[in-house]
C-alpha positions as a Markdown table, in Angstrom:
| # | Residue | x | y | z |
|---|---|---|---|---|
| 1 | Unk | 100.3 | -6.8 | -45.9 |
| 2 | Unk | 100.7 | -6.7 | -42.1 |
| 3 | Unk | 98.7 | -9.8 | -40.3 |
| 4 | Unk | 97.4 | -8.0 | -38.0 |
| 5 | Unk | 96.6 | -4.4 | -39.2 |
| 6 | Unk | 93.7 | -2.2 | -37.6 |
| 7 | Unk | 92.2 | -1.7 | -40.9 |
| 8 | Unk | 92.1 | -4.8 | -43.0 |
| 9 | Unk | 92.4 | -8.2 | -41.6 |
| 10 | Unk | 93.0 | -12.0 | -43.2 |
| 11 | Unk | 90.3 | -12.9 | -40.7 |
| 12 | Unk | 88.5 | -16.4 | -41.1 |
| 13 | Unk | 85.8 | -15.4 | -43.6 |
| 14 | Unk | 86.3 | -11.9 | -44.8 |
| 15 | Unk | 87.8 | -9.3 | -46.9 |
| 16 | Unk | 89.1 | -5.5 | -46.3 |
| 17 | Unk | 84.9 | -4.2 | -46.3 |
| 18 | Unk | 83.5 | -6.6 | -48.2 |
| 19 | Unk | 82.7 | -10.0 | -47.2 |
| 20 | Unk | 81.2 | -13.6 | -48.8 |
| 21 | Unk | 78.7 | -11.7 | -48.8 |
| 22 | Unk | 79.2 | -8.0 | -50.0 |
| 23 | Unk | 78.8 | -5.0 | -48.6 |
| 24 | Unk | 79.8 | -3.5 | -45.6 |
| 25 | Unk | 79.1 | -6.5 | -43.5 |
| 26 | Unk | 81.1 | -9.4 | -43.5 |
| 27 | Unk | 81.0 | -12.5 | -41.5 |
| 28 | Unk | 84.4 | -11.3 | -40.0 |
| 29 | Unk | 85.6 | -8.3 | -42.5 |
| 30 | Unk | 84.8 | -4.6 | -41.9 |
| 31 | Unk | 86.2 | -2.7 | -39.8 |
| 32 | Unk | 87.2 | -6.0 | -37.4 |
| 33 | Unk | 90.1 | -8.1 | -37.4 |
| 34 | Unk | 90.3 | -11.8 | -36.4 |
| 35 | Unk | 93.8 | -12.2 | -34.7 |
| 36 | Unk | 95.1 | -10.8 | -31.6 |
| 37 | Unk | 93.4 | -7.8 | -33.4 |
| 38 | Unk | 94.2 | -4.0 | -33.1 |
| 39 | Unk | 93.1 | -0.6 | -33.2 |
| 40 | Unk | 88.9 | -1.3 | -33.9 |
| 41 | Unk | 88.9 | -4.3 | -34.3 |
| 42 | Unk | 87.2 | -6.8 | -31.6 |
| 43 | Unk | 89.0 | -9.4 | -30.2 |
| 44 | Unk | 86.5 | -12.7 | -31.9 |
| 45 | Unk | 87.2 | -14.2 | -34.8 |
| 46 | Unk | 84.2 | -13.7 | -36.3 |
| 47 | Unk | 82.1 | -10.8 | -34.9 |
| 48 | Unk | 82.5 | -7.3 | -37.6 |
| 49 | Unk | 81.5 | -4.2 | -35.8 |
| 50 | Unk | 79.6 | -2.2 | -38.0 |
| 51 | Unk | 78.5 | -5.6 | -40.3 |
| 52 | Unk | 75.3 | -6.4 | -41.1 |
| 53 | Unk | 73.1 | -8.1 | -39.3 |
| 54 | Unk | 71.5 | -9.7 | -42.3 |
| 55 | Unk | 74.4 | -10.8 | -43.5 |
| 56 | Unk | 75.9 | -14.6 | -43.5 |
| 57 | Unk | 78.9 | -13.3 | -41.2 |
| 58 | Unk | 76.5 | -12.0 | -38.3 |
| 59 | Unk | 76.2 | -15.0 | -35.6 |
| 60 | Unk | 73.3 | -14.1 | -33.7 |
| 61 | Unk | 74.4 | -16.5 | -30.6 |
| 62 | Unk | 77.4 | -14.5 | -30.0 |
| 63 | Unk | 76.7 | -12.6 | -27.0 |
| 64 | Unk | 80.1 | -10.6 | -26.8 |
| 65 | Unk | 80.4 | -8.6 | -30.0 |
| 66 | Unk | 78.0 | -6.5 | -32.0 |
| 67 | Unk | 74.4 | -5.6 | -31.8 |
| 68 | Unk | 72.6 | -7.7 | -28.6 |
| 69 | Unk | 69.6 | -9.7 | -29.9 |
| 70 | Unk | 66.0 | -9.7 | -28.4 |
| 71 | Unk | 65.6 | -13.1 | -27.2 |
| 72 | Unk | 62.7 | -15.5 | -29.0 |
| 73 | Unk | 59.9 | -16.0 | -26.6 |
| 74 | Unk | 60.8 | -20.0 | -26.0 |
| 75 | Unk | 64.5 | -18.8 | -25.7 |
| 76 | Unk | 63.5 | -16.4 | -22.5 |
| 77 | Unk | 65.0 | -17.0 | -19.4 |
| 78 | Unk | 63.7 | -15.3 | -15.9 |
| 79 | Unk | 65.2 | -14.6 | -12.3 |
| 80 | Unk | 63.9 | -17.0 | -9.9 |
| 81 | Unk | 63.8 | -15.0 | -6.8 |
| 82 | Unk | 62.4 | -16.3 | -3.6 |
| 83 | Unk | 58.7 | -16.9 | -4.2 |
| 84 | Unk | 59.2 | -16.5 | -8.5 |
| 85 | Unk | 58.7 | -19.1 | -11.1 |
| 86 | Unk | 61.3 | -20.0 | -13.7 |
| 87 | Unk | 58.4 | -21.0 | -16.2 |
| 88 | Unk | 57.4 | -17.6 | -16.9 |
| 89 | Unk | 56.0 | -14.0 | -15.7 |
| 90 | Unk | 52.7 | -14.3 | -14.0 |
| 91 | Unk | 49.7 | -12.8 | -14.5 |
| 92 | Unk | 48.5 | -9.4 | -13.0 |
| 93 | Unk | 50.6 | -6.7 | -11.7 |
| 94 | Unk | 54.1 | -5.7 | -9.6 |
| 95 | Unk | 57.1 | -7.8 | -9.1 |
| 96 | Unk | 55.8 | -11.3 | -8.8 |
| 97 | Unk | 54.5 | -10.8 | -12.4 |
| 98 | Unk | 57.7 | -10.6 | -13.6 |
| 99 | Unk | 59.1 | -14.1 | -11.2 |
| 100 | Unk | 60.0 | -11.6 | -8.2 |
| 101 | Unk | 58.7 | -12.0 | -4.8 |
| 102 | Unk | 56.3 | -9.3 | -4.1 |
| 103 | Unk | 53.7 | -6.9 | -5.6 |
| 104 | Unk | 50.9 | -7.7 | -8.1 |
| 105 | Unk | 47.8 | -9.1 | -6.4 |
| 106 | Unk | 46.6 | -13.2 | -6.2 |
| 107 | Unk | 44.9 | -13.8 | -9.4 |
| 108 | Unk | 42.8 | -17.0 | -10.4 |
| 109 | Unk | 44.1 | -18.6 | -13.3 |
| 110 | Unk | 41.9 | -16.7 | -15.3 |
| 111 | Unk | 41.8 | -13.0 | -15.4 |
| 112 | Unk | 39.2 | -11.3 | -13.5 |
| 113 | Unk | 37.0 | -8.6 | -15.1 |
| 114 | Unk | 36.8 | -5.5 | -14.0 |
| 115 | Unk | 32.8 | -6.1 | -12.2 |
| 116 | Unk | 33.7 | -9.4 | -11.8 |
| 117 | Unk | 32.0 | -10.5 | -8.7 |
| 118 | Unk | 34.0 | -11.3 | -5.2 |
| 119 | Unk | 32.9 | -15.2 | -5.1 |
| 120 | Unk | 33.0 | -17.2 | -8.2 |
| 121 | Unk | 30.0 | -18.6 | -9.2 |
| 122 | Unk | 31.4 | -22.2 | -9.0 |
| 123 | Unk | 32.0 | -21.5 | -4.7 |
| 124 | Unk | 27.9 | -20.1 | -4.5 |
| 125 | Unk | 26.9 | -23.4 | -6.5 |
| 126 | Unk | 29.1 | -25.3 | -4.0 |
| 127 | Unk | 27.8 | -23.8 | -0.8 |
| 128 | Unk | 24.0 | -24.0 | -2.2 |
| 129 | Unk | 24.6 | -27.7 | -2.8 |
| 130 | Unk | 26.4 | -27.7 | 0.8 |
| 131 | Unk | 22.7 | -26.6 | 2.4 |
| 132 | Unk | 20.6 | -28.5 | 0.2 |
| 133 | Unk | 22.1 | -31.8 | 1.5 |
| 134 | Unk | 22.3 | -30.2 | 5.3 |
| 135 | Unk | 18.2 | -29.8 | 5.3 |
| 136 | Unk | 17.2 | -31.9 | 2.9 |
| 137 | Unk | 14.3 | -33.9 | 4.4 |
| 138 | Unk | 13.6 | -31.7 | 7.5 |
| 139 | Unk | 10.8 | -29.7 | 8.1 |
| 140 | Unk | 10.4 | -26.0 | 7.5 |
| 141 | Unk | 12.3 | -23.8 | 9.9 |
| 142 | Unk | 9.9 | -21.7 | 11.7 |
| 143 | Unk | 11.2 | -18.0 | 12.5 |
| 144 | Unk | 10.8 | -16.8 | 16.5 |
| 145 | Unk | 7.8 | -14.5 | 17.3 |
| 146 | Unk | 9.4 | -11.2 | 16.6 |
| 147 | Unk | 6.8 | -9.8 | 20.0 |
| 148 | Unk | 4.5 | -11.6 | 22.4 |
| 149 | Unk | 0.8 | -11.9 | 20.9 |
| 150 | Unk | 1.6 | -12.0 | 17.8 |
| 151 | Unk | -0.6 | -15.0 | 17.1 |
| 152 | Unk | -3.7 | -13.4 | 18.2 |
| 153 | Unk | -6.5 | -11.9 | 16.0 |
| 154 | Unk | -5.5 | -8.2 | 14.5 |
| 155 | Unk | -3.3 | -5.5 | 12.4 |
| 156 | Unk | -0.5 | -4.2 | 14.1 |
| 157 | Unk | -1.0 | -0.5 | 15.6 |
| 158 | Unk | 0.9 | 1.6 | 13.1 |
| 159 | Unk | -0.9 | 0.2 | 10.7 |
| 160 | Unk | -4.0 | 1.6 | 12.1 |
| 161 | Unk | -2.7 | 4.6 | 13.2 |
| 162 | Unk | -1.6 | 5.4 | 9.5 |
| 163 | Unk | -4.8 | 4.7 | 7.7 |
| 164 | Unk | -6.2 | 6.8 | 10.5 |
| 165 | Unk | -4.4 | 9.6 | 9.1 |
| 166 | Unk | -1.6 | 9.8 | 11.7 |
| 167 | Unk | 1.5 | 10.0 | 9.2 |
| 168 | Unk | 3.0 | 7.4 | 7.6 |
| 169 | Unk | 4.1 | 3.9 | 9.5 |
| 170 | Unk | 7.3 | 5.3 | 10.3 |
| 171 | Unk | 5.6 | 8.2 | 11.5 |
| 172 | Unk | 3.3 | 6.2 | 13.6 |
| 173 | Unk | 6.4 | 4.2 | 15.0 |
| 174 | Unk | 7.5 | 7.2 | 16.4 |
| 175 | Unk | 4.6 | 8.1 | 18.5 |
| 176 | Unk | 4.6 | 4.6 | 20.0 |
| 177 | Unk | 8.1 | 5.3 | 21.1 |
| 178 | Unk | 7.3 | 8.6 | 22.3 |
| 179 | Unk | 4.8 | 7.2 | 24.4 |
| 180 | Unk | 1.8 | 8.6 | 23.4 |
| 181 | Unk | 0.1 | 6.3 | 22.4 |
| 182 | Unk | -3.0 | 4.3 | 24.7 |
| 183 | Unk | -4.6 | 0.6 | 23.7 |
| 184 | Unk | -7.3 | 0.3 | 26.3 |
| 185 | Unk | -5.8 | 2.6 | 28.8 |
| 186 | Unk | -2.3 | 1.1 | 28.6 |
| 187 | Unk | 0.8 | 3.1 | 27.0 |
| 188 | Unk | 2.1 | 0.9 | 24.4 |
| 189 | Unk | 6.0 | 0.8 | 24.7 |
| 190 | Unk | 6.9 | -1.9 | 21.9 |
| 191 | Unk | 6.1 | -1.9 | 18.4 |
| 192 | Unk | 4.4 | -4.3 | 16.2 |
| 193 | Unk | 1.6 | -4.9 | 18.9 |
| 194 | Unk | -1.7 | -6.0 | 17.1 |
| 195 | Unk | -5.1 | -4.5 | 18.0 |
| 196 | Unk | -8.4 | -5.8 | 17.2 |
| 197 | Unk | -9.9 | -2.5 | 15.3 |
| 198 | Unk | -13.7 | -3.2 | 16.8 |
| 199 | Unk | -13.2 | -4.1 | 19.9 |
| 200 | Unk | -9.8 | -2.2 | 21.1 |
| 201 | Unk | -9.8 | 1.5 | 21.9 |
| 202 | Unk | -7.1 | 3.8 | 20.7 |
| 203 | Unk | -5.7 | 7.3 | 21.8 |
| 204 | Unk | -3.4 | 8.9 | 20.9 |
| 205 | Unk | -2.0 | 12.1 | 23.0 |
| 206 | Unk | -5.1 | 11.2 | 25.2 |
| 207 | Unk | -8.0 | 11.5 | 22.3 |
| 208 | Unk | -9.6 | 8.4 | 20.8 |
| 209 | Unk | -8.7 | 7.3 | 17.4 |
| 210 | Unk | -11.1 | 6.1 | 14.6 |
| 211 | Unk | -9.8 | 2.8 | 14.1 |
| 212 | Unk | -12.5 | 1.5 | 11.5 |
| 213 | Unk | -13.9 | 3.2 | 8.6 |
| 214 | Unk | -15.9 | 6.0 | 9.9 |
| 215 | Unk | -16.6 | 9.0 | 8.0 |
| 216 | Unk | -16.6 | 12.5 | 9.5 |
| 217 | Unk | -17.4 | 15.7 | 7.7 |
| 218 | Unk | -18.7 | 19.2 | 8.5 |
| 219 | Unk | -20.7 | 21.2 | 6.0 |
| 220 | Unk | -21.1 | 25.0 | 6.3 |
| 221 | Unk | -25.1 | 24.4 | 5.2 |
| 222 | Unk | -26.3 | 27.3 | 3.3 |
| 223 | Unk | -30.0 | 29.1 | 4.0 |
| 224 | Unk | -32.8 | 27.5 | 2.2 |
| 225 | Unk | -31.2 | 23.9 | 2.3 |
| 226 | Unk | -33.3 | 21.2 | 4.1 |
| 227 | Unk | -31.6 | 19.6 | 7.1 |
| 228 | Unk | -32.4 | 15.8 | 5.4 |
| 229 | Unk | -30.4 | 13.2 | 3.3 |
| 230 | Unk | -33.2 | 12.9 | 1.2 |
| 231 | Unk | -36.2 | 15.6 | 0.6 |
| 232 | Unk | -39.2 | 14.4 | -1.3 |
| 233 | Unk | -40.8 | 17.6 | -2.5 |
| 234 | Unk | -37.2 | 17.9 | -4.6 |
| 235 | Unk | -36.2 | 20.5 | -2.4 |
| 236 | Unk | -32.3 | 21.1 | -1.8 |
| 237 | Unk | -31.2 | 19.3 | 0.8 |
| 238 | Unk | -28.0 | 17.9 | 2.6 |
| 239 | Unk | -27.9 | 14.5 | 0.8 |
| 240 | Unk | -27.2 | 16.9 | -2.4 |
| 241 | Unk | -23.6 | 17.7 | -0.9 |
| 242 | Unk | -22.3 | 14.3 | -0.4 |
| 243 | Unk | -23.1 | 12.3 | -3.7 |
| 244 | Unk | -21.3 | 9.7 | -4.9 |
| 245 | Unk | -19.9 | 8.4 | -1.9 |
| 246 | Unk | -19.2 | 4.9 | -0.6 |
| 247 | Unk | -21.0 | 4.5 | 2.9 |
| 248 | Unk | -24.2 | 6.1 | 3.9 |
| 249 | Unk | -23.4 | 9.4 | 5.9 |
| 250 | Unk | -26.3 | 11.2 | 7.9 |
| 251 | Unk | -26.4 | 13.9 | 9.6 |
| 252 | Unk | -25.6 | 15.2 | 13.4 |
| 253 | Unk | -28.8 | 17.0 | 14.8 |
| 254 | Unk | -30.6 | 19.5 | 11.8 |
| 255 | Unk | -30.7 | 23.2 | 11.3 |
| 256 | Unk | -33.2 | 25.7 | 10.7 |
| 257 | Unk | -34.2 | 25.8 | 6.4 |
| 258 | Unk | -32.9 | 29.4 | 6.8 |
| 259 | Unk | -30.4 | 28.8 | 9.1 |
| 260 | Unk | -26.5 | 29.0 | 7.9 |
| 261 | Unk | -23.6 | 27.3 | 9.2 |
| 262 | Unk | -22.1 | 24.3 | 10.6 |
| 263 | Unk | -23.7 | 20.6 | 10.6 |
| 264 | Unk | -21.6 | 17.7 | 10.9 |
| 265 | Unk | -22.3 | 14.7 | 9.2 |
| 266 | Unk | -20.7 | 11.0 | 9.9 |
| 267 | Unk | -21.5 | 7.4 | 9.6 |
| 268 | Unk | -20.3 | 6.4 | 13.4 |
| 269 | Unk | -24.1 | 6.0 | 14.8 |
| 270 | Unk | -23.2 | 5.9 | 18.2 |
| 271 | Unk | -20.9 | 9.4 | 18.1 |
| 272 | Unk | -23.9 | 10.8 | 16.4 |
| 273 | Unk | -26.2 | 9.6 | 18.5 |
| 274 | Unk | -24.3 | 11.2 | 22.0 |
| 275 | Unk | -23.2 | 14.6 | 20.3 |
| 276 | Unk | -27.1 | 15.3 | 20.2 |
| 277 | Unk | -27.8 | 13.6 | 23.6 |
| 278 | Unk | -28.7 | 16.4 | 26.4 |
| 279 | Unk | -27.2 | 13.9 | 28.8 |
| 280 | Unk | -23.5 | 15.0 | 27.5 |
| 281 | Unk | -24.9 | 18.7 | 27.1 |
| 282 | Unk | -22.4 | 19.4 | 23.7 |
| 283 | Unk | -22.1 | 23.3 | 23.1 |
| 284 | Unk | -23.1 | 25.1 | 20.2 |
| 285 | Unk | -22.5 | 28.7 | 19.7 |
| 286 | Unk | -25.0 | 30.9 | 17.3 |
| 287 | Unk | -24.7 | 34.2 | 16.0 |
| 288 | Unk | -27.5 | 36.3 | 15.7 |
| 289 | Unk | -28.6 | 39.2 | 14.3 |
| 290 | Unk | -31.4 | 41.2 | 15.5 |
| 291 | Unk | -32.3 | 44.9 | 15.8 |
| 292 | Unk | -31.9 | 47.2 | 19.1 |
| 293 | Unk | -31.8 | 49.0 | 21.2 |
| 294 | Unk | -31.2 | 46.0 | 23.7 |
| 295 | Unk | -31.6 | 46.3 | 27.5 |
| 296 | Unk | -28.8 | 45.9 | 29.8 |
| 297 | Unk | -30.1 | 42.7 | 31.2 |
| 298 | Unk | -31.2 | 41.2 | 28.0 |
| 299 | Unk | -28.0 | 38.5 | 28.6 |
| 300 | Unk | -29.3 | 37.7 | 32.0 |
| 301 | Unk | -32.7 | 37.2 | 30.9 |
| 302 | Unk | -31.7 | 34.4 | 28.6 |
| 303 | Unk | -29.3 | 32.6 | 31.0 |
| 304 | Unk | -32.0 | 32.7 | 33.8 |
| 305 | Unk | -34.7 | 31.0 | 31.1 |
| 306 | Unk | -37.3 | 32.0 | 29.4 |
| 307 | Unk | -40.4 | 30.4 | 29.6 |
| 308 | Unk | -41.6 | 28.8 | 26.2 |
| 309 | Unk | -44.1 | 27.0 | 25.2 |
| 310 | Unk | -42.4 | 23.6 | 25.4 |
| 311 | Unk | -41.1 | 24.7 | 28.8 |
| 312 | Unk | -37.9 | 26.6 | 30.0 |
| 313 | Unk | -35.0 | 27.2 | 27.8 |
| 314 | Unk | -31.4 | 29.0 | 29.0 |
| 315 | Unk | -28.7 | 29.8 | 27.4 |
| 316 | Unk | -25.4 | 29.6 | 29.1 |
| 317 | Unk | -23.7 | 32.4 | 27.6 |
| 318 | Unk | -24.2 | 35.5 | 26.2 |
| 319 | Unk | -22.3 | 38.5 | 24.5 |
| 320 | Unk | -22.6 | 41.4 | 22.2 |
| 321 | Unk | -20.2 | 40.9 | 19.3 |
| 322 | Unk | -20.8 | 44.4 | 17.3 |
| 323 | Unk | -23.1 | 47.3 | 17.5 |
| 324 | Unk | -24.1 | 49.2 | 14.1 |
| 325 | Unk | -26.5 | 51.9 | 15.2 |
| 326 | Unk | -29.3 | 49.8 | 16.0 |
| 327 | Unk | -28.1 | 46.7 | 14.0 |
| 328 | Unk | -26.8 | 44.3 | 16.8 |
| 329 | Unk | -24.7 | 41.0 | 16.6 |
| 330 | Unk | -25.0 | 38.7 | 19.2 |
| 331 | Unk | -23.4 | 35.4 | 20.6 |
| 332 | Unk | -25.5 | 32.8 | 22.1 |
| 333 | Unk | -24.3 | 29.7 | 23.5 |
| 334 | Unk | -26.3 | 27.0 | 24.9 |
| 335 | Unk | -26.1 | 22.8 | 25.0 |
| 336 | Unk | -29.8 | 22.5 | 24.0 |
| 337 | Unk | -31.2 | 21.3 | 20.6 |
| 338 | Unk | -34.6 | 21.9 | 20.4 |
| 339 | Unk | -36.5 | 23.2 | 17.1 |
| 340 | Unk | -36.0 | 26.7 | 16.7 |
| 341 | Unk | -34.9 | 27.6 | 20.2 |
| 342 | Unk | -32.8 | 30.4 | 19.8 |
| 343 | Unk | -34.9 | 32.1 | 17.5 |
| 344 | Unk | -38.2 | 31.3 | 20.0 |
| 345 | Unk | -36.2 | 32.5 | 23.1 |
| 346 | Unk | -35.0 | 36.2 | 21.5 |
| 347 | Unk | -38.3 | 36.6 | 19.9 |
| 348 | Unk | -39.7 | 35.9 | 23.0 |
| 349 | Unk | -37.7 | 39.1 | 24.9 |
| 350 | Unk | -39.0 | 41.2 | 22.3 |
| 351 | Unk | -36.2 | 40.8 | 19.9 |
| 352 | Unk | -36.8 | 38.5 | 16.8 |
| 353 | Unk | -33.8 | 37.1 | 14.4 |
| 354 | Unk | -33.0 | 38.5 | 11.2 |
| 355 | Unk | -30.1 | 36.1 | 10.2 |
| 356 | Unk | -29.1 | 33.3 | 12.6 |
| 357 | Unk | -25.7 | 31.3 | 11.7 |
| 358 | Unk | -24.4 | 28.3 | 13.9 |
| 359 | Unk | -20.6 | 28.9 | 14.1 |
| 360 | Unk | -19.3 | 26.2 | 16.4 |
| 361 | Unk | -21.0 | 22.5 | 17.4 |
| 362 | Unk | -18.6 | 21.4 | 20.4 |
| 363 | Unk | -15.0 | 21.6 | 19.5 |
| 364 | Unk | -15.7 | 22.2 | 15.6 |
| 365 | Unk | -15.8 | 25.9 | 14.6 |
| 366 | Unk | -16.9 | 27.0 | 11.6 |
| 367 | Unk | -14.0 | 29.2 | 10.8 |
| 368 | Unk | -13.1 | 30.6 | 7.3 |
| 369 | Unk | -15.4 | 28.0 | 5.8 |
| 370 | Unk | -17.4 | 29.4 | 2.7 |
| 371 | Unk | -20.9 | 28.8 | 2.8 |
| 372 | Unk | -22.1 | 25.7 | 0.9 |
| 373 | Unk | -18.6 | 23.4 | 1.2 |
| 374 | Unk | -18.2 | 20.7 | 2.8 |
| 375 | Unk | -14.8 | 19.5 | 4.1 |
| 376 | Unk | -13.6 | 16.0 | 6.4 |
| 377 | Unk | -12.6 | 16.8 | 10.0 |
| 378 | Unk | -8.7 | 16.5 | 11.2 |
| 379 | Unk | -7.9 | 13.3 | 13.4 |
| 380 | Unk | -7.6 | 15.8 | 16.1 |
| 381 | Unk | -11.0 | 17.3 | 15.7 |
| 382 | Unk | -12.3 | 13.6 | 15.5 |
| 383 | Unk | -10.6 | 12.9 | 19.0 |
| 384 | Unk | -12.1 | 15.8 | 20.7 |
| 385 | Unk | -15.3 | 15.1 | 19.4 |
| 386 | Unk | -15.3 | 11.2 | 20.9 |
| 387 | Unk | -13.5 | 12.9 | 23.9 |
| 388 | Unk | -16.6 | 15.3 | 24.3 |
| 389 | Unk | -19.2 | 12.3 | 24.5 |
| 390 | Unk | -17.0 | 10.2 | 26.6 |
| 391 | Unk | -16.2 | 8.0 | 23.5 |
């Protein structure tokens, strides 16, 4: 045999393809040869090509021949760049995680979670221990007035405004920096201000606002109902249409039993008491309907007066609304409120009432009302009614 053939070898361990240990793997048979080695063979005494890797003539430490190995975990070794770690990869992502010098963000030593929070809970328990030494034993910090006054007596105007019925606080906010609104003839340009409710007036856009808890409410009274709360012959009345509520309401001046339309009714005692005062002369406007023909002058008859029995009695306007053959409706106006006096002062010019409805008392008109409801005035119709009577 030649000692150094390409095919079959007297290597250190092995046979032609066998080797200590059988089949095609020996330690150094196979296909390789040990000496100076030819044609397949690899230049190491004792690394086979093609042997098996199970086999006894496989040295798994040889890093020249054969099949390279996958490292054991303790065997690892790593690139210590600038920055890196030769004990191992770190955690997270990028280059530093694998002992390179950049990528892959700062970690703790324990993995964040995904929702983990930005602080760790040990830093908040640090810094509350930090201010729990810093003030213990001192008194309570007291905050800064947030606006001068605020230590007097009240609720702050936006409150007020919104239980009014202005909006909501926001809402009310805003018209105080619009500048609309008035506490005792003063714009108020700041918010938060507190007004005393029963002793501060209000306006807003120039008309006084309700600031306690008045009631207003205007009833389209139907004929045959009593102008009384209460009516002891068990006759209807107005206390019939406001049942079941809270305060005691009564009502603003009274109506005819067969006259229609509007009569307000409130618990402010004063308002009520000025809306039916002649001093401040309130308007209220009647339709009536009566049969012709009428005279020219009829309208200047009532506004010079006519005589009654309880003295004179004008009206300061006066209109025909609509003609139906001899069926006439006419508008009266006049600030008065005695009993019955339109219907005295058109009977007495020869022309007596068939139907009489009161459609407007001062600034409240009666509108598309329906006859028998009752409904609670606007904030604006409040204001115009305490602007009428110099409230």
């Amino acid at each position: 045999m030649r000692s150094s053939s390409g095919r079959n070898s007297s290597g250190n361990n092995g046979g032609s393809r066998g080797g200590n240990s059988g089949g095609r793997g020996g330690s150094g048979g196979g296909r390789g040869g040990s000496g100076s080695g030819g044609g397949r063979g690899a230049s190491g005494g004792s690394g086979g090509g093609r042997g098996n890797y199970r086999g006894a003539g496989n040295d798994r430490d040889d890093k020249q021949g054969g099949r390279p190995k996958k490292p054991r975990p303790e065997e690892r070794r790593y690139d210590v760049g600038p920055g890196g770690s030769p004990e191992g990869p770190k955690s997270g992502r990028g280059a530093s995680a694998r002992g390179g010098s950049k990528g892959g963000p700062k970690q703790s030593q324990q993995q964040r979670g995904r929702w983990a929070p930005a602080t760790s809970r040990e830093y908040d328990a640090r810094a509350e221990e930090r201010n729990r030494e810093r003030y213990a034993g001192k008194k309570d910090v007291k905050l800064p007035k947030t606006f001068p006054g605020a230590e007097q007596e009240g609720e702050r105007l936006q409150k007020i405004l919104a239980r009014a019925g202005y909006g909501s606080r926001r809402a009310c906010e805003e018209l105080i920096e619009q500048a609309r609104v008035e506490v005792n003839g003063e714009i108020v340009l700041e918010q938060g201000k507190r007004v005393d409710p029963e002793k501060d007036e209000v306006r807003v856009d120039g008309l006084t606002v309700a600031t306690q808890s008045y009631q207003f409410f205007a009833l389209n009274k139907p004929a045959g109902v009593v102008s009384t709360m209460e009516d002891n012959e068990g006759r209807q009345c107005l206390g019939d249409y406001v049942t079941n509520r809270e305060t005691r309401l009564f009502h603003v001046g009274r109506l005819d039993t067969e006259t229609e339309g509007v009569i307000l009714l409130t618990n402010h005692g004063e308002l009520a008491h000025r809306l039916t005062h002649p001093k401040y002369g309130v308007k209220k406007v009647y339709l009536a309907h009566i049969v012709g023909p009428i005279p020219r002058d009829l309208g200047k008859q009532l506004k010079d007066g006519i005589q009654l029995e309880d003295g004179y009695a004008r009206a300061d306007h006066f209109r025909v609304v609509e003609q139906t053959g001899k069926n006439y409706l006419v508008e009266v106006t006049l600030h008065e409120g005695r009993k019955h006096i339109v219907r005295r002062m058109l009977a007495e010019a020869g022309f007596p009432v068939d139907k009489l409805v009161r459609v407007a008392f001062g600034p409240i008109t009666l509108g598309d009302q329906k006859s028998g409801w009752l409904r609670r005035l606007s904030n604006t119709e409040v204001g115009m009614l305490m602007q009428e009577v110099d409230l």
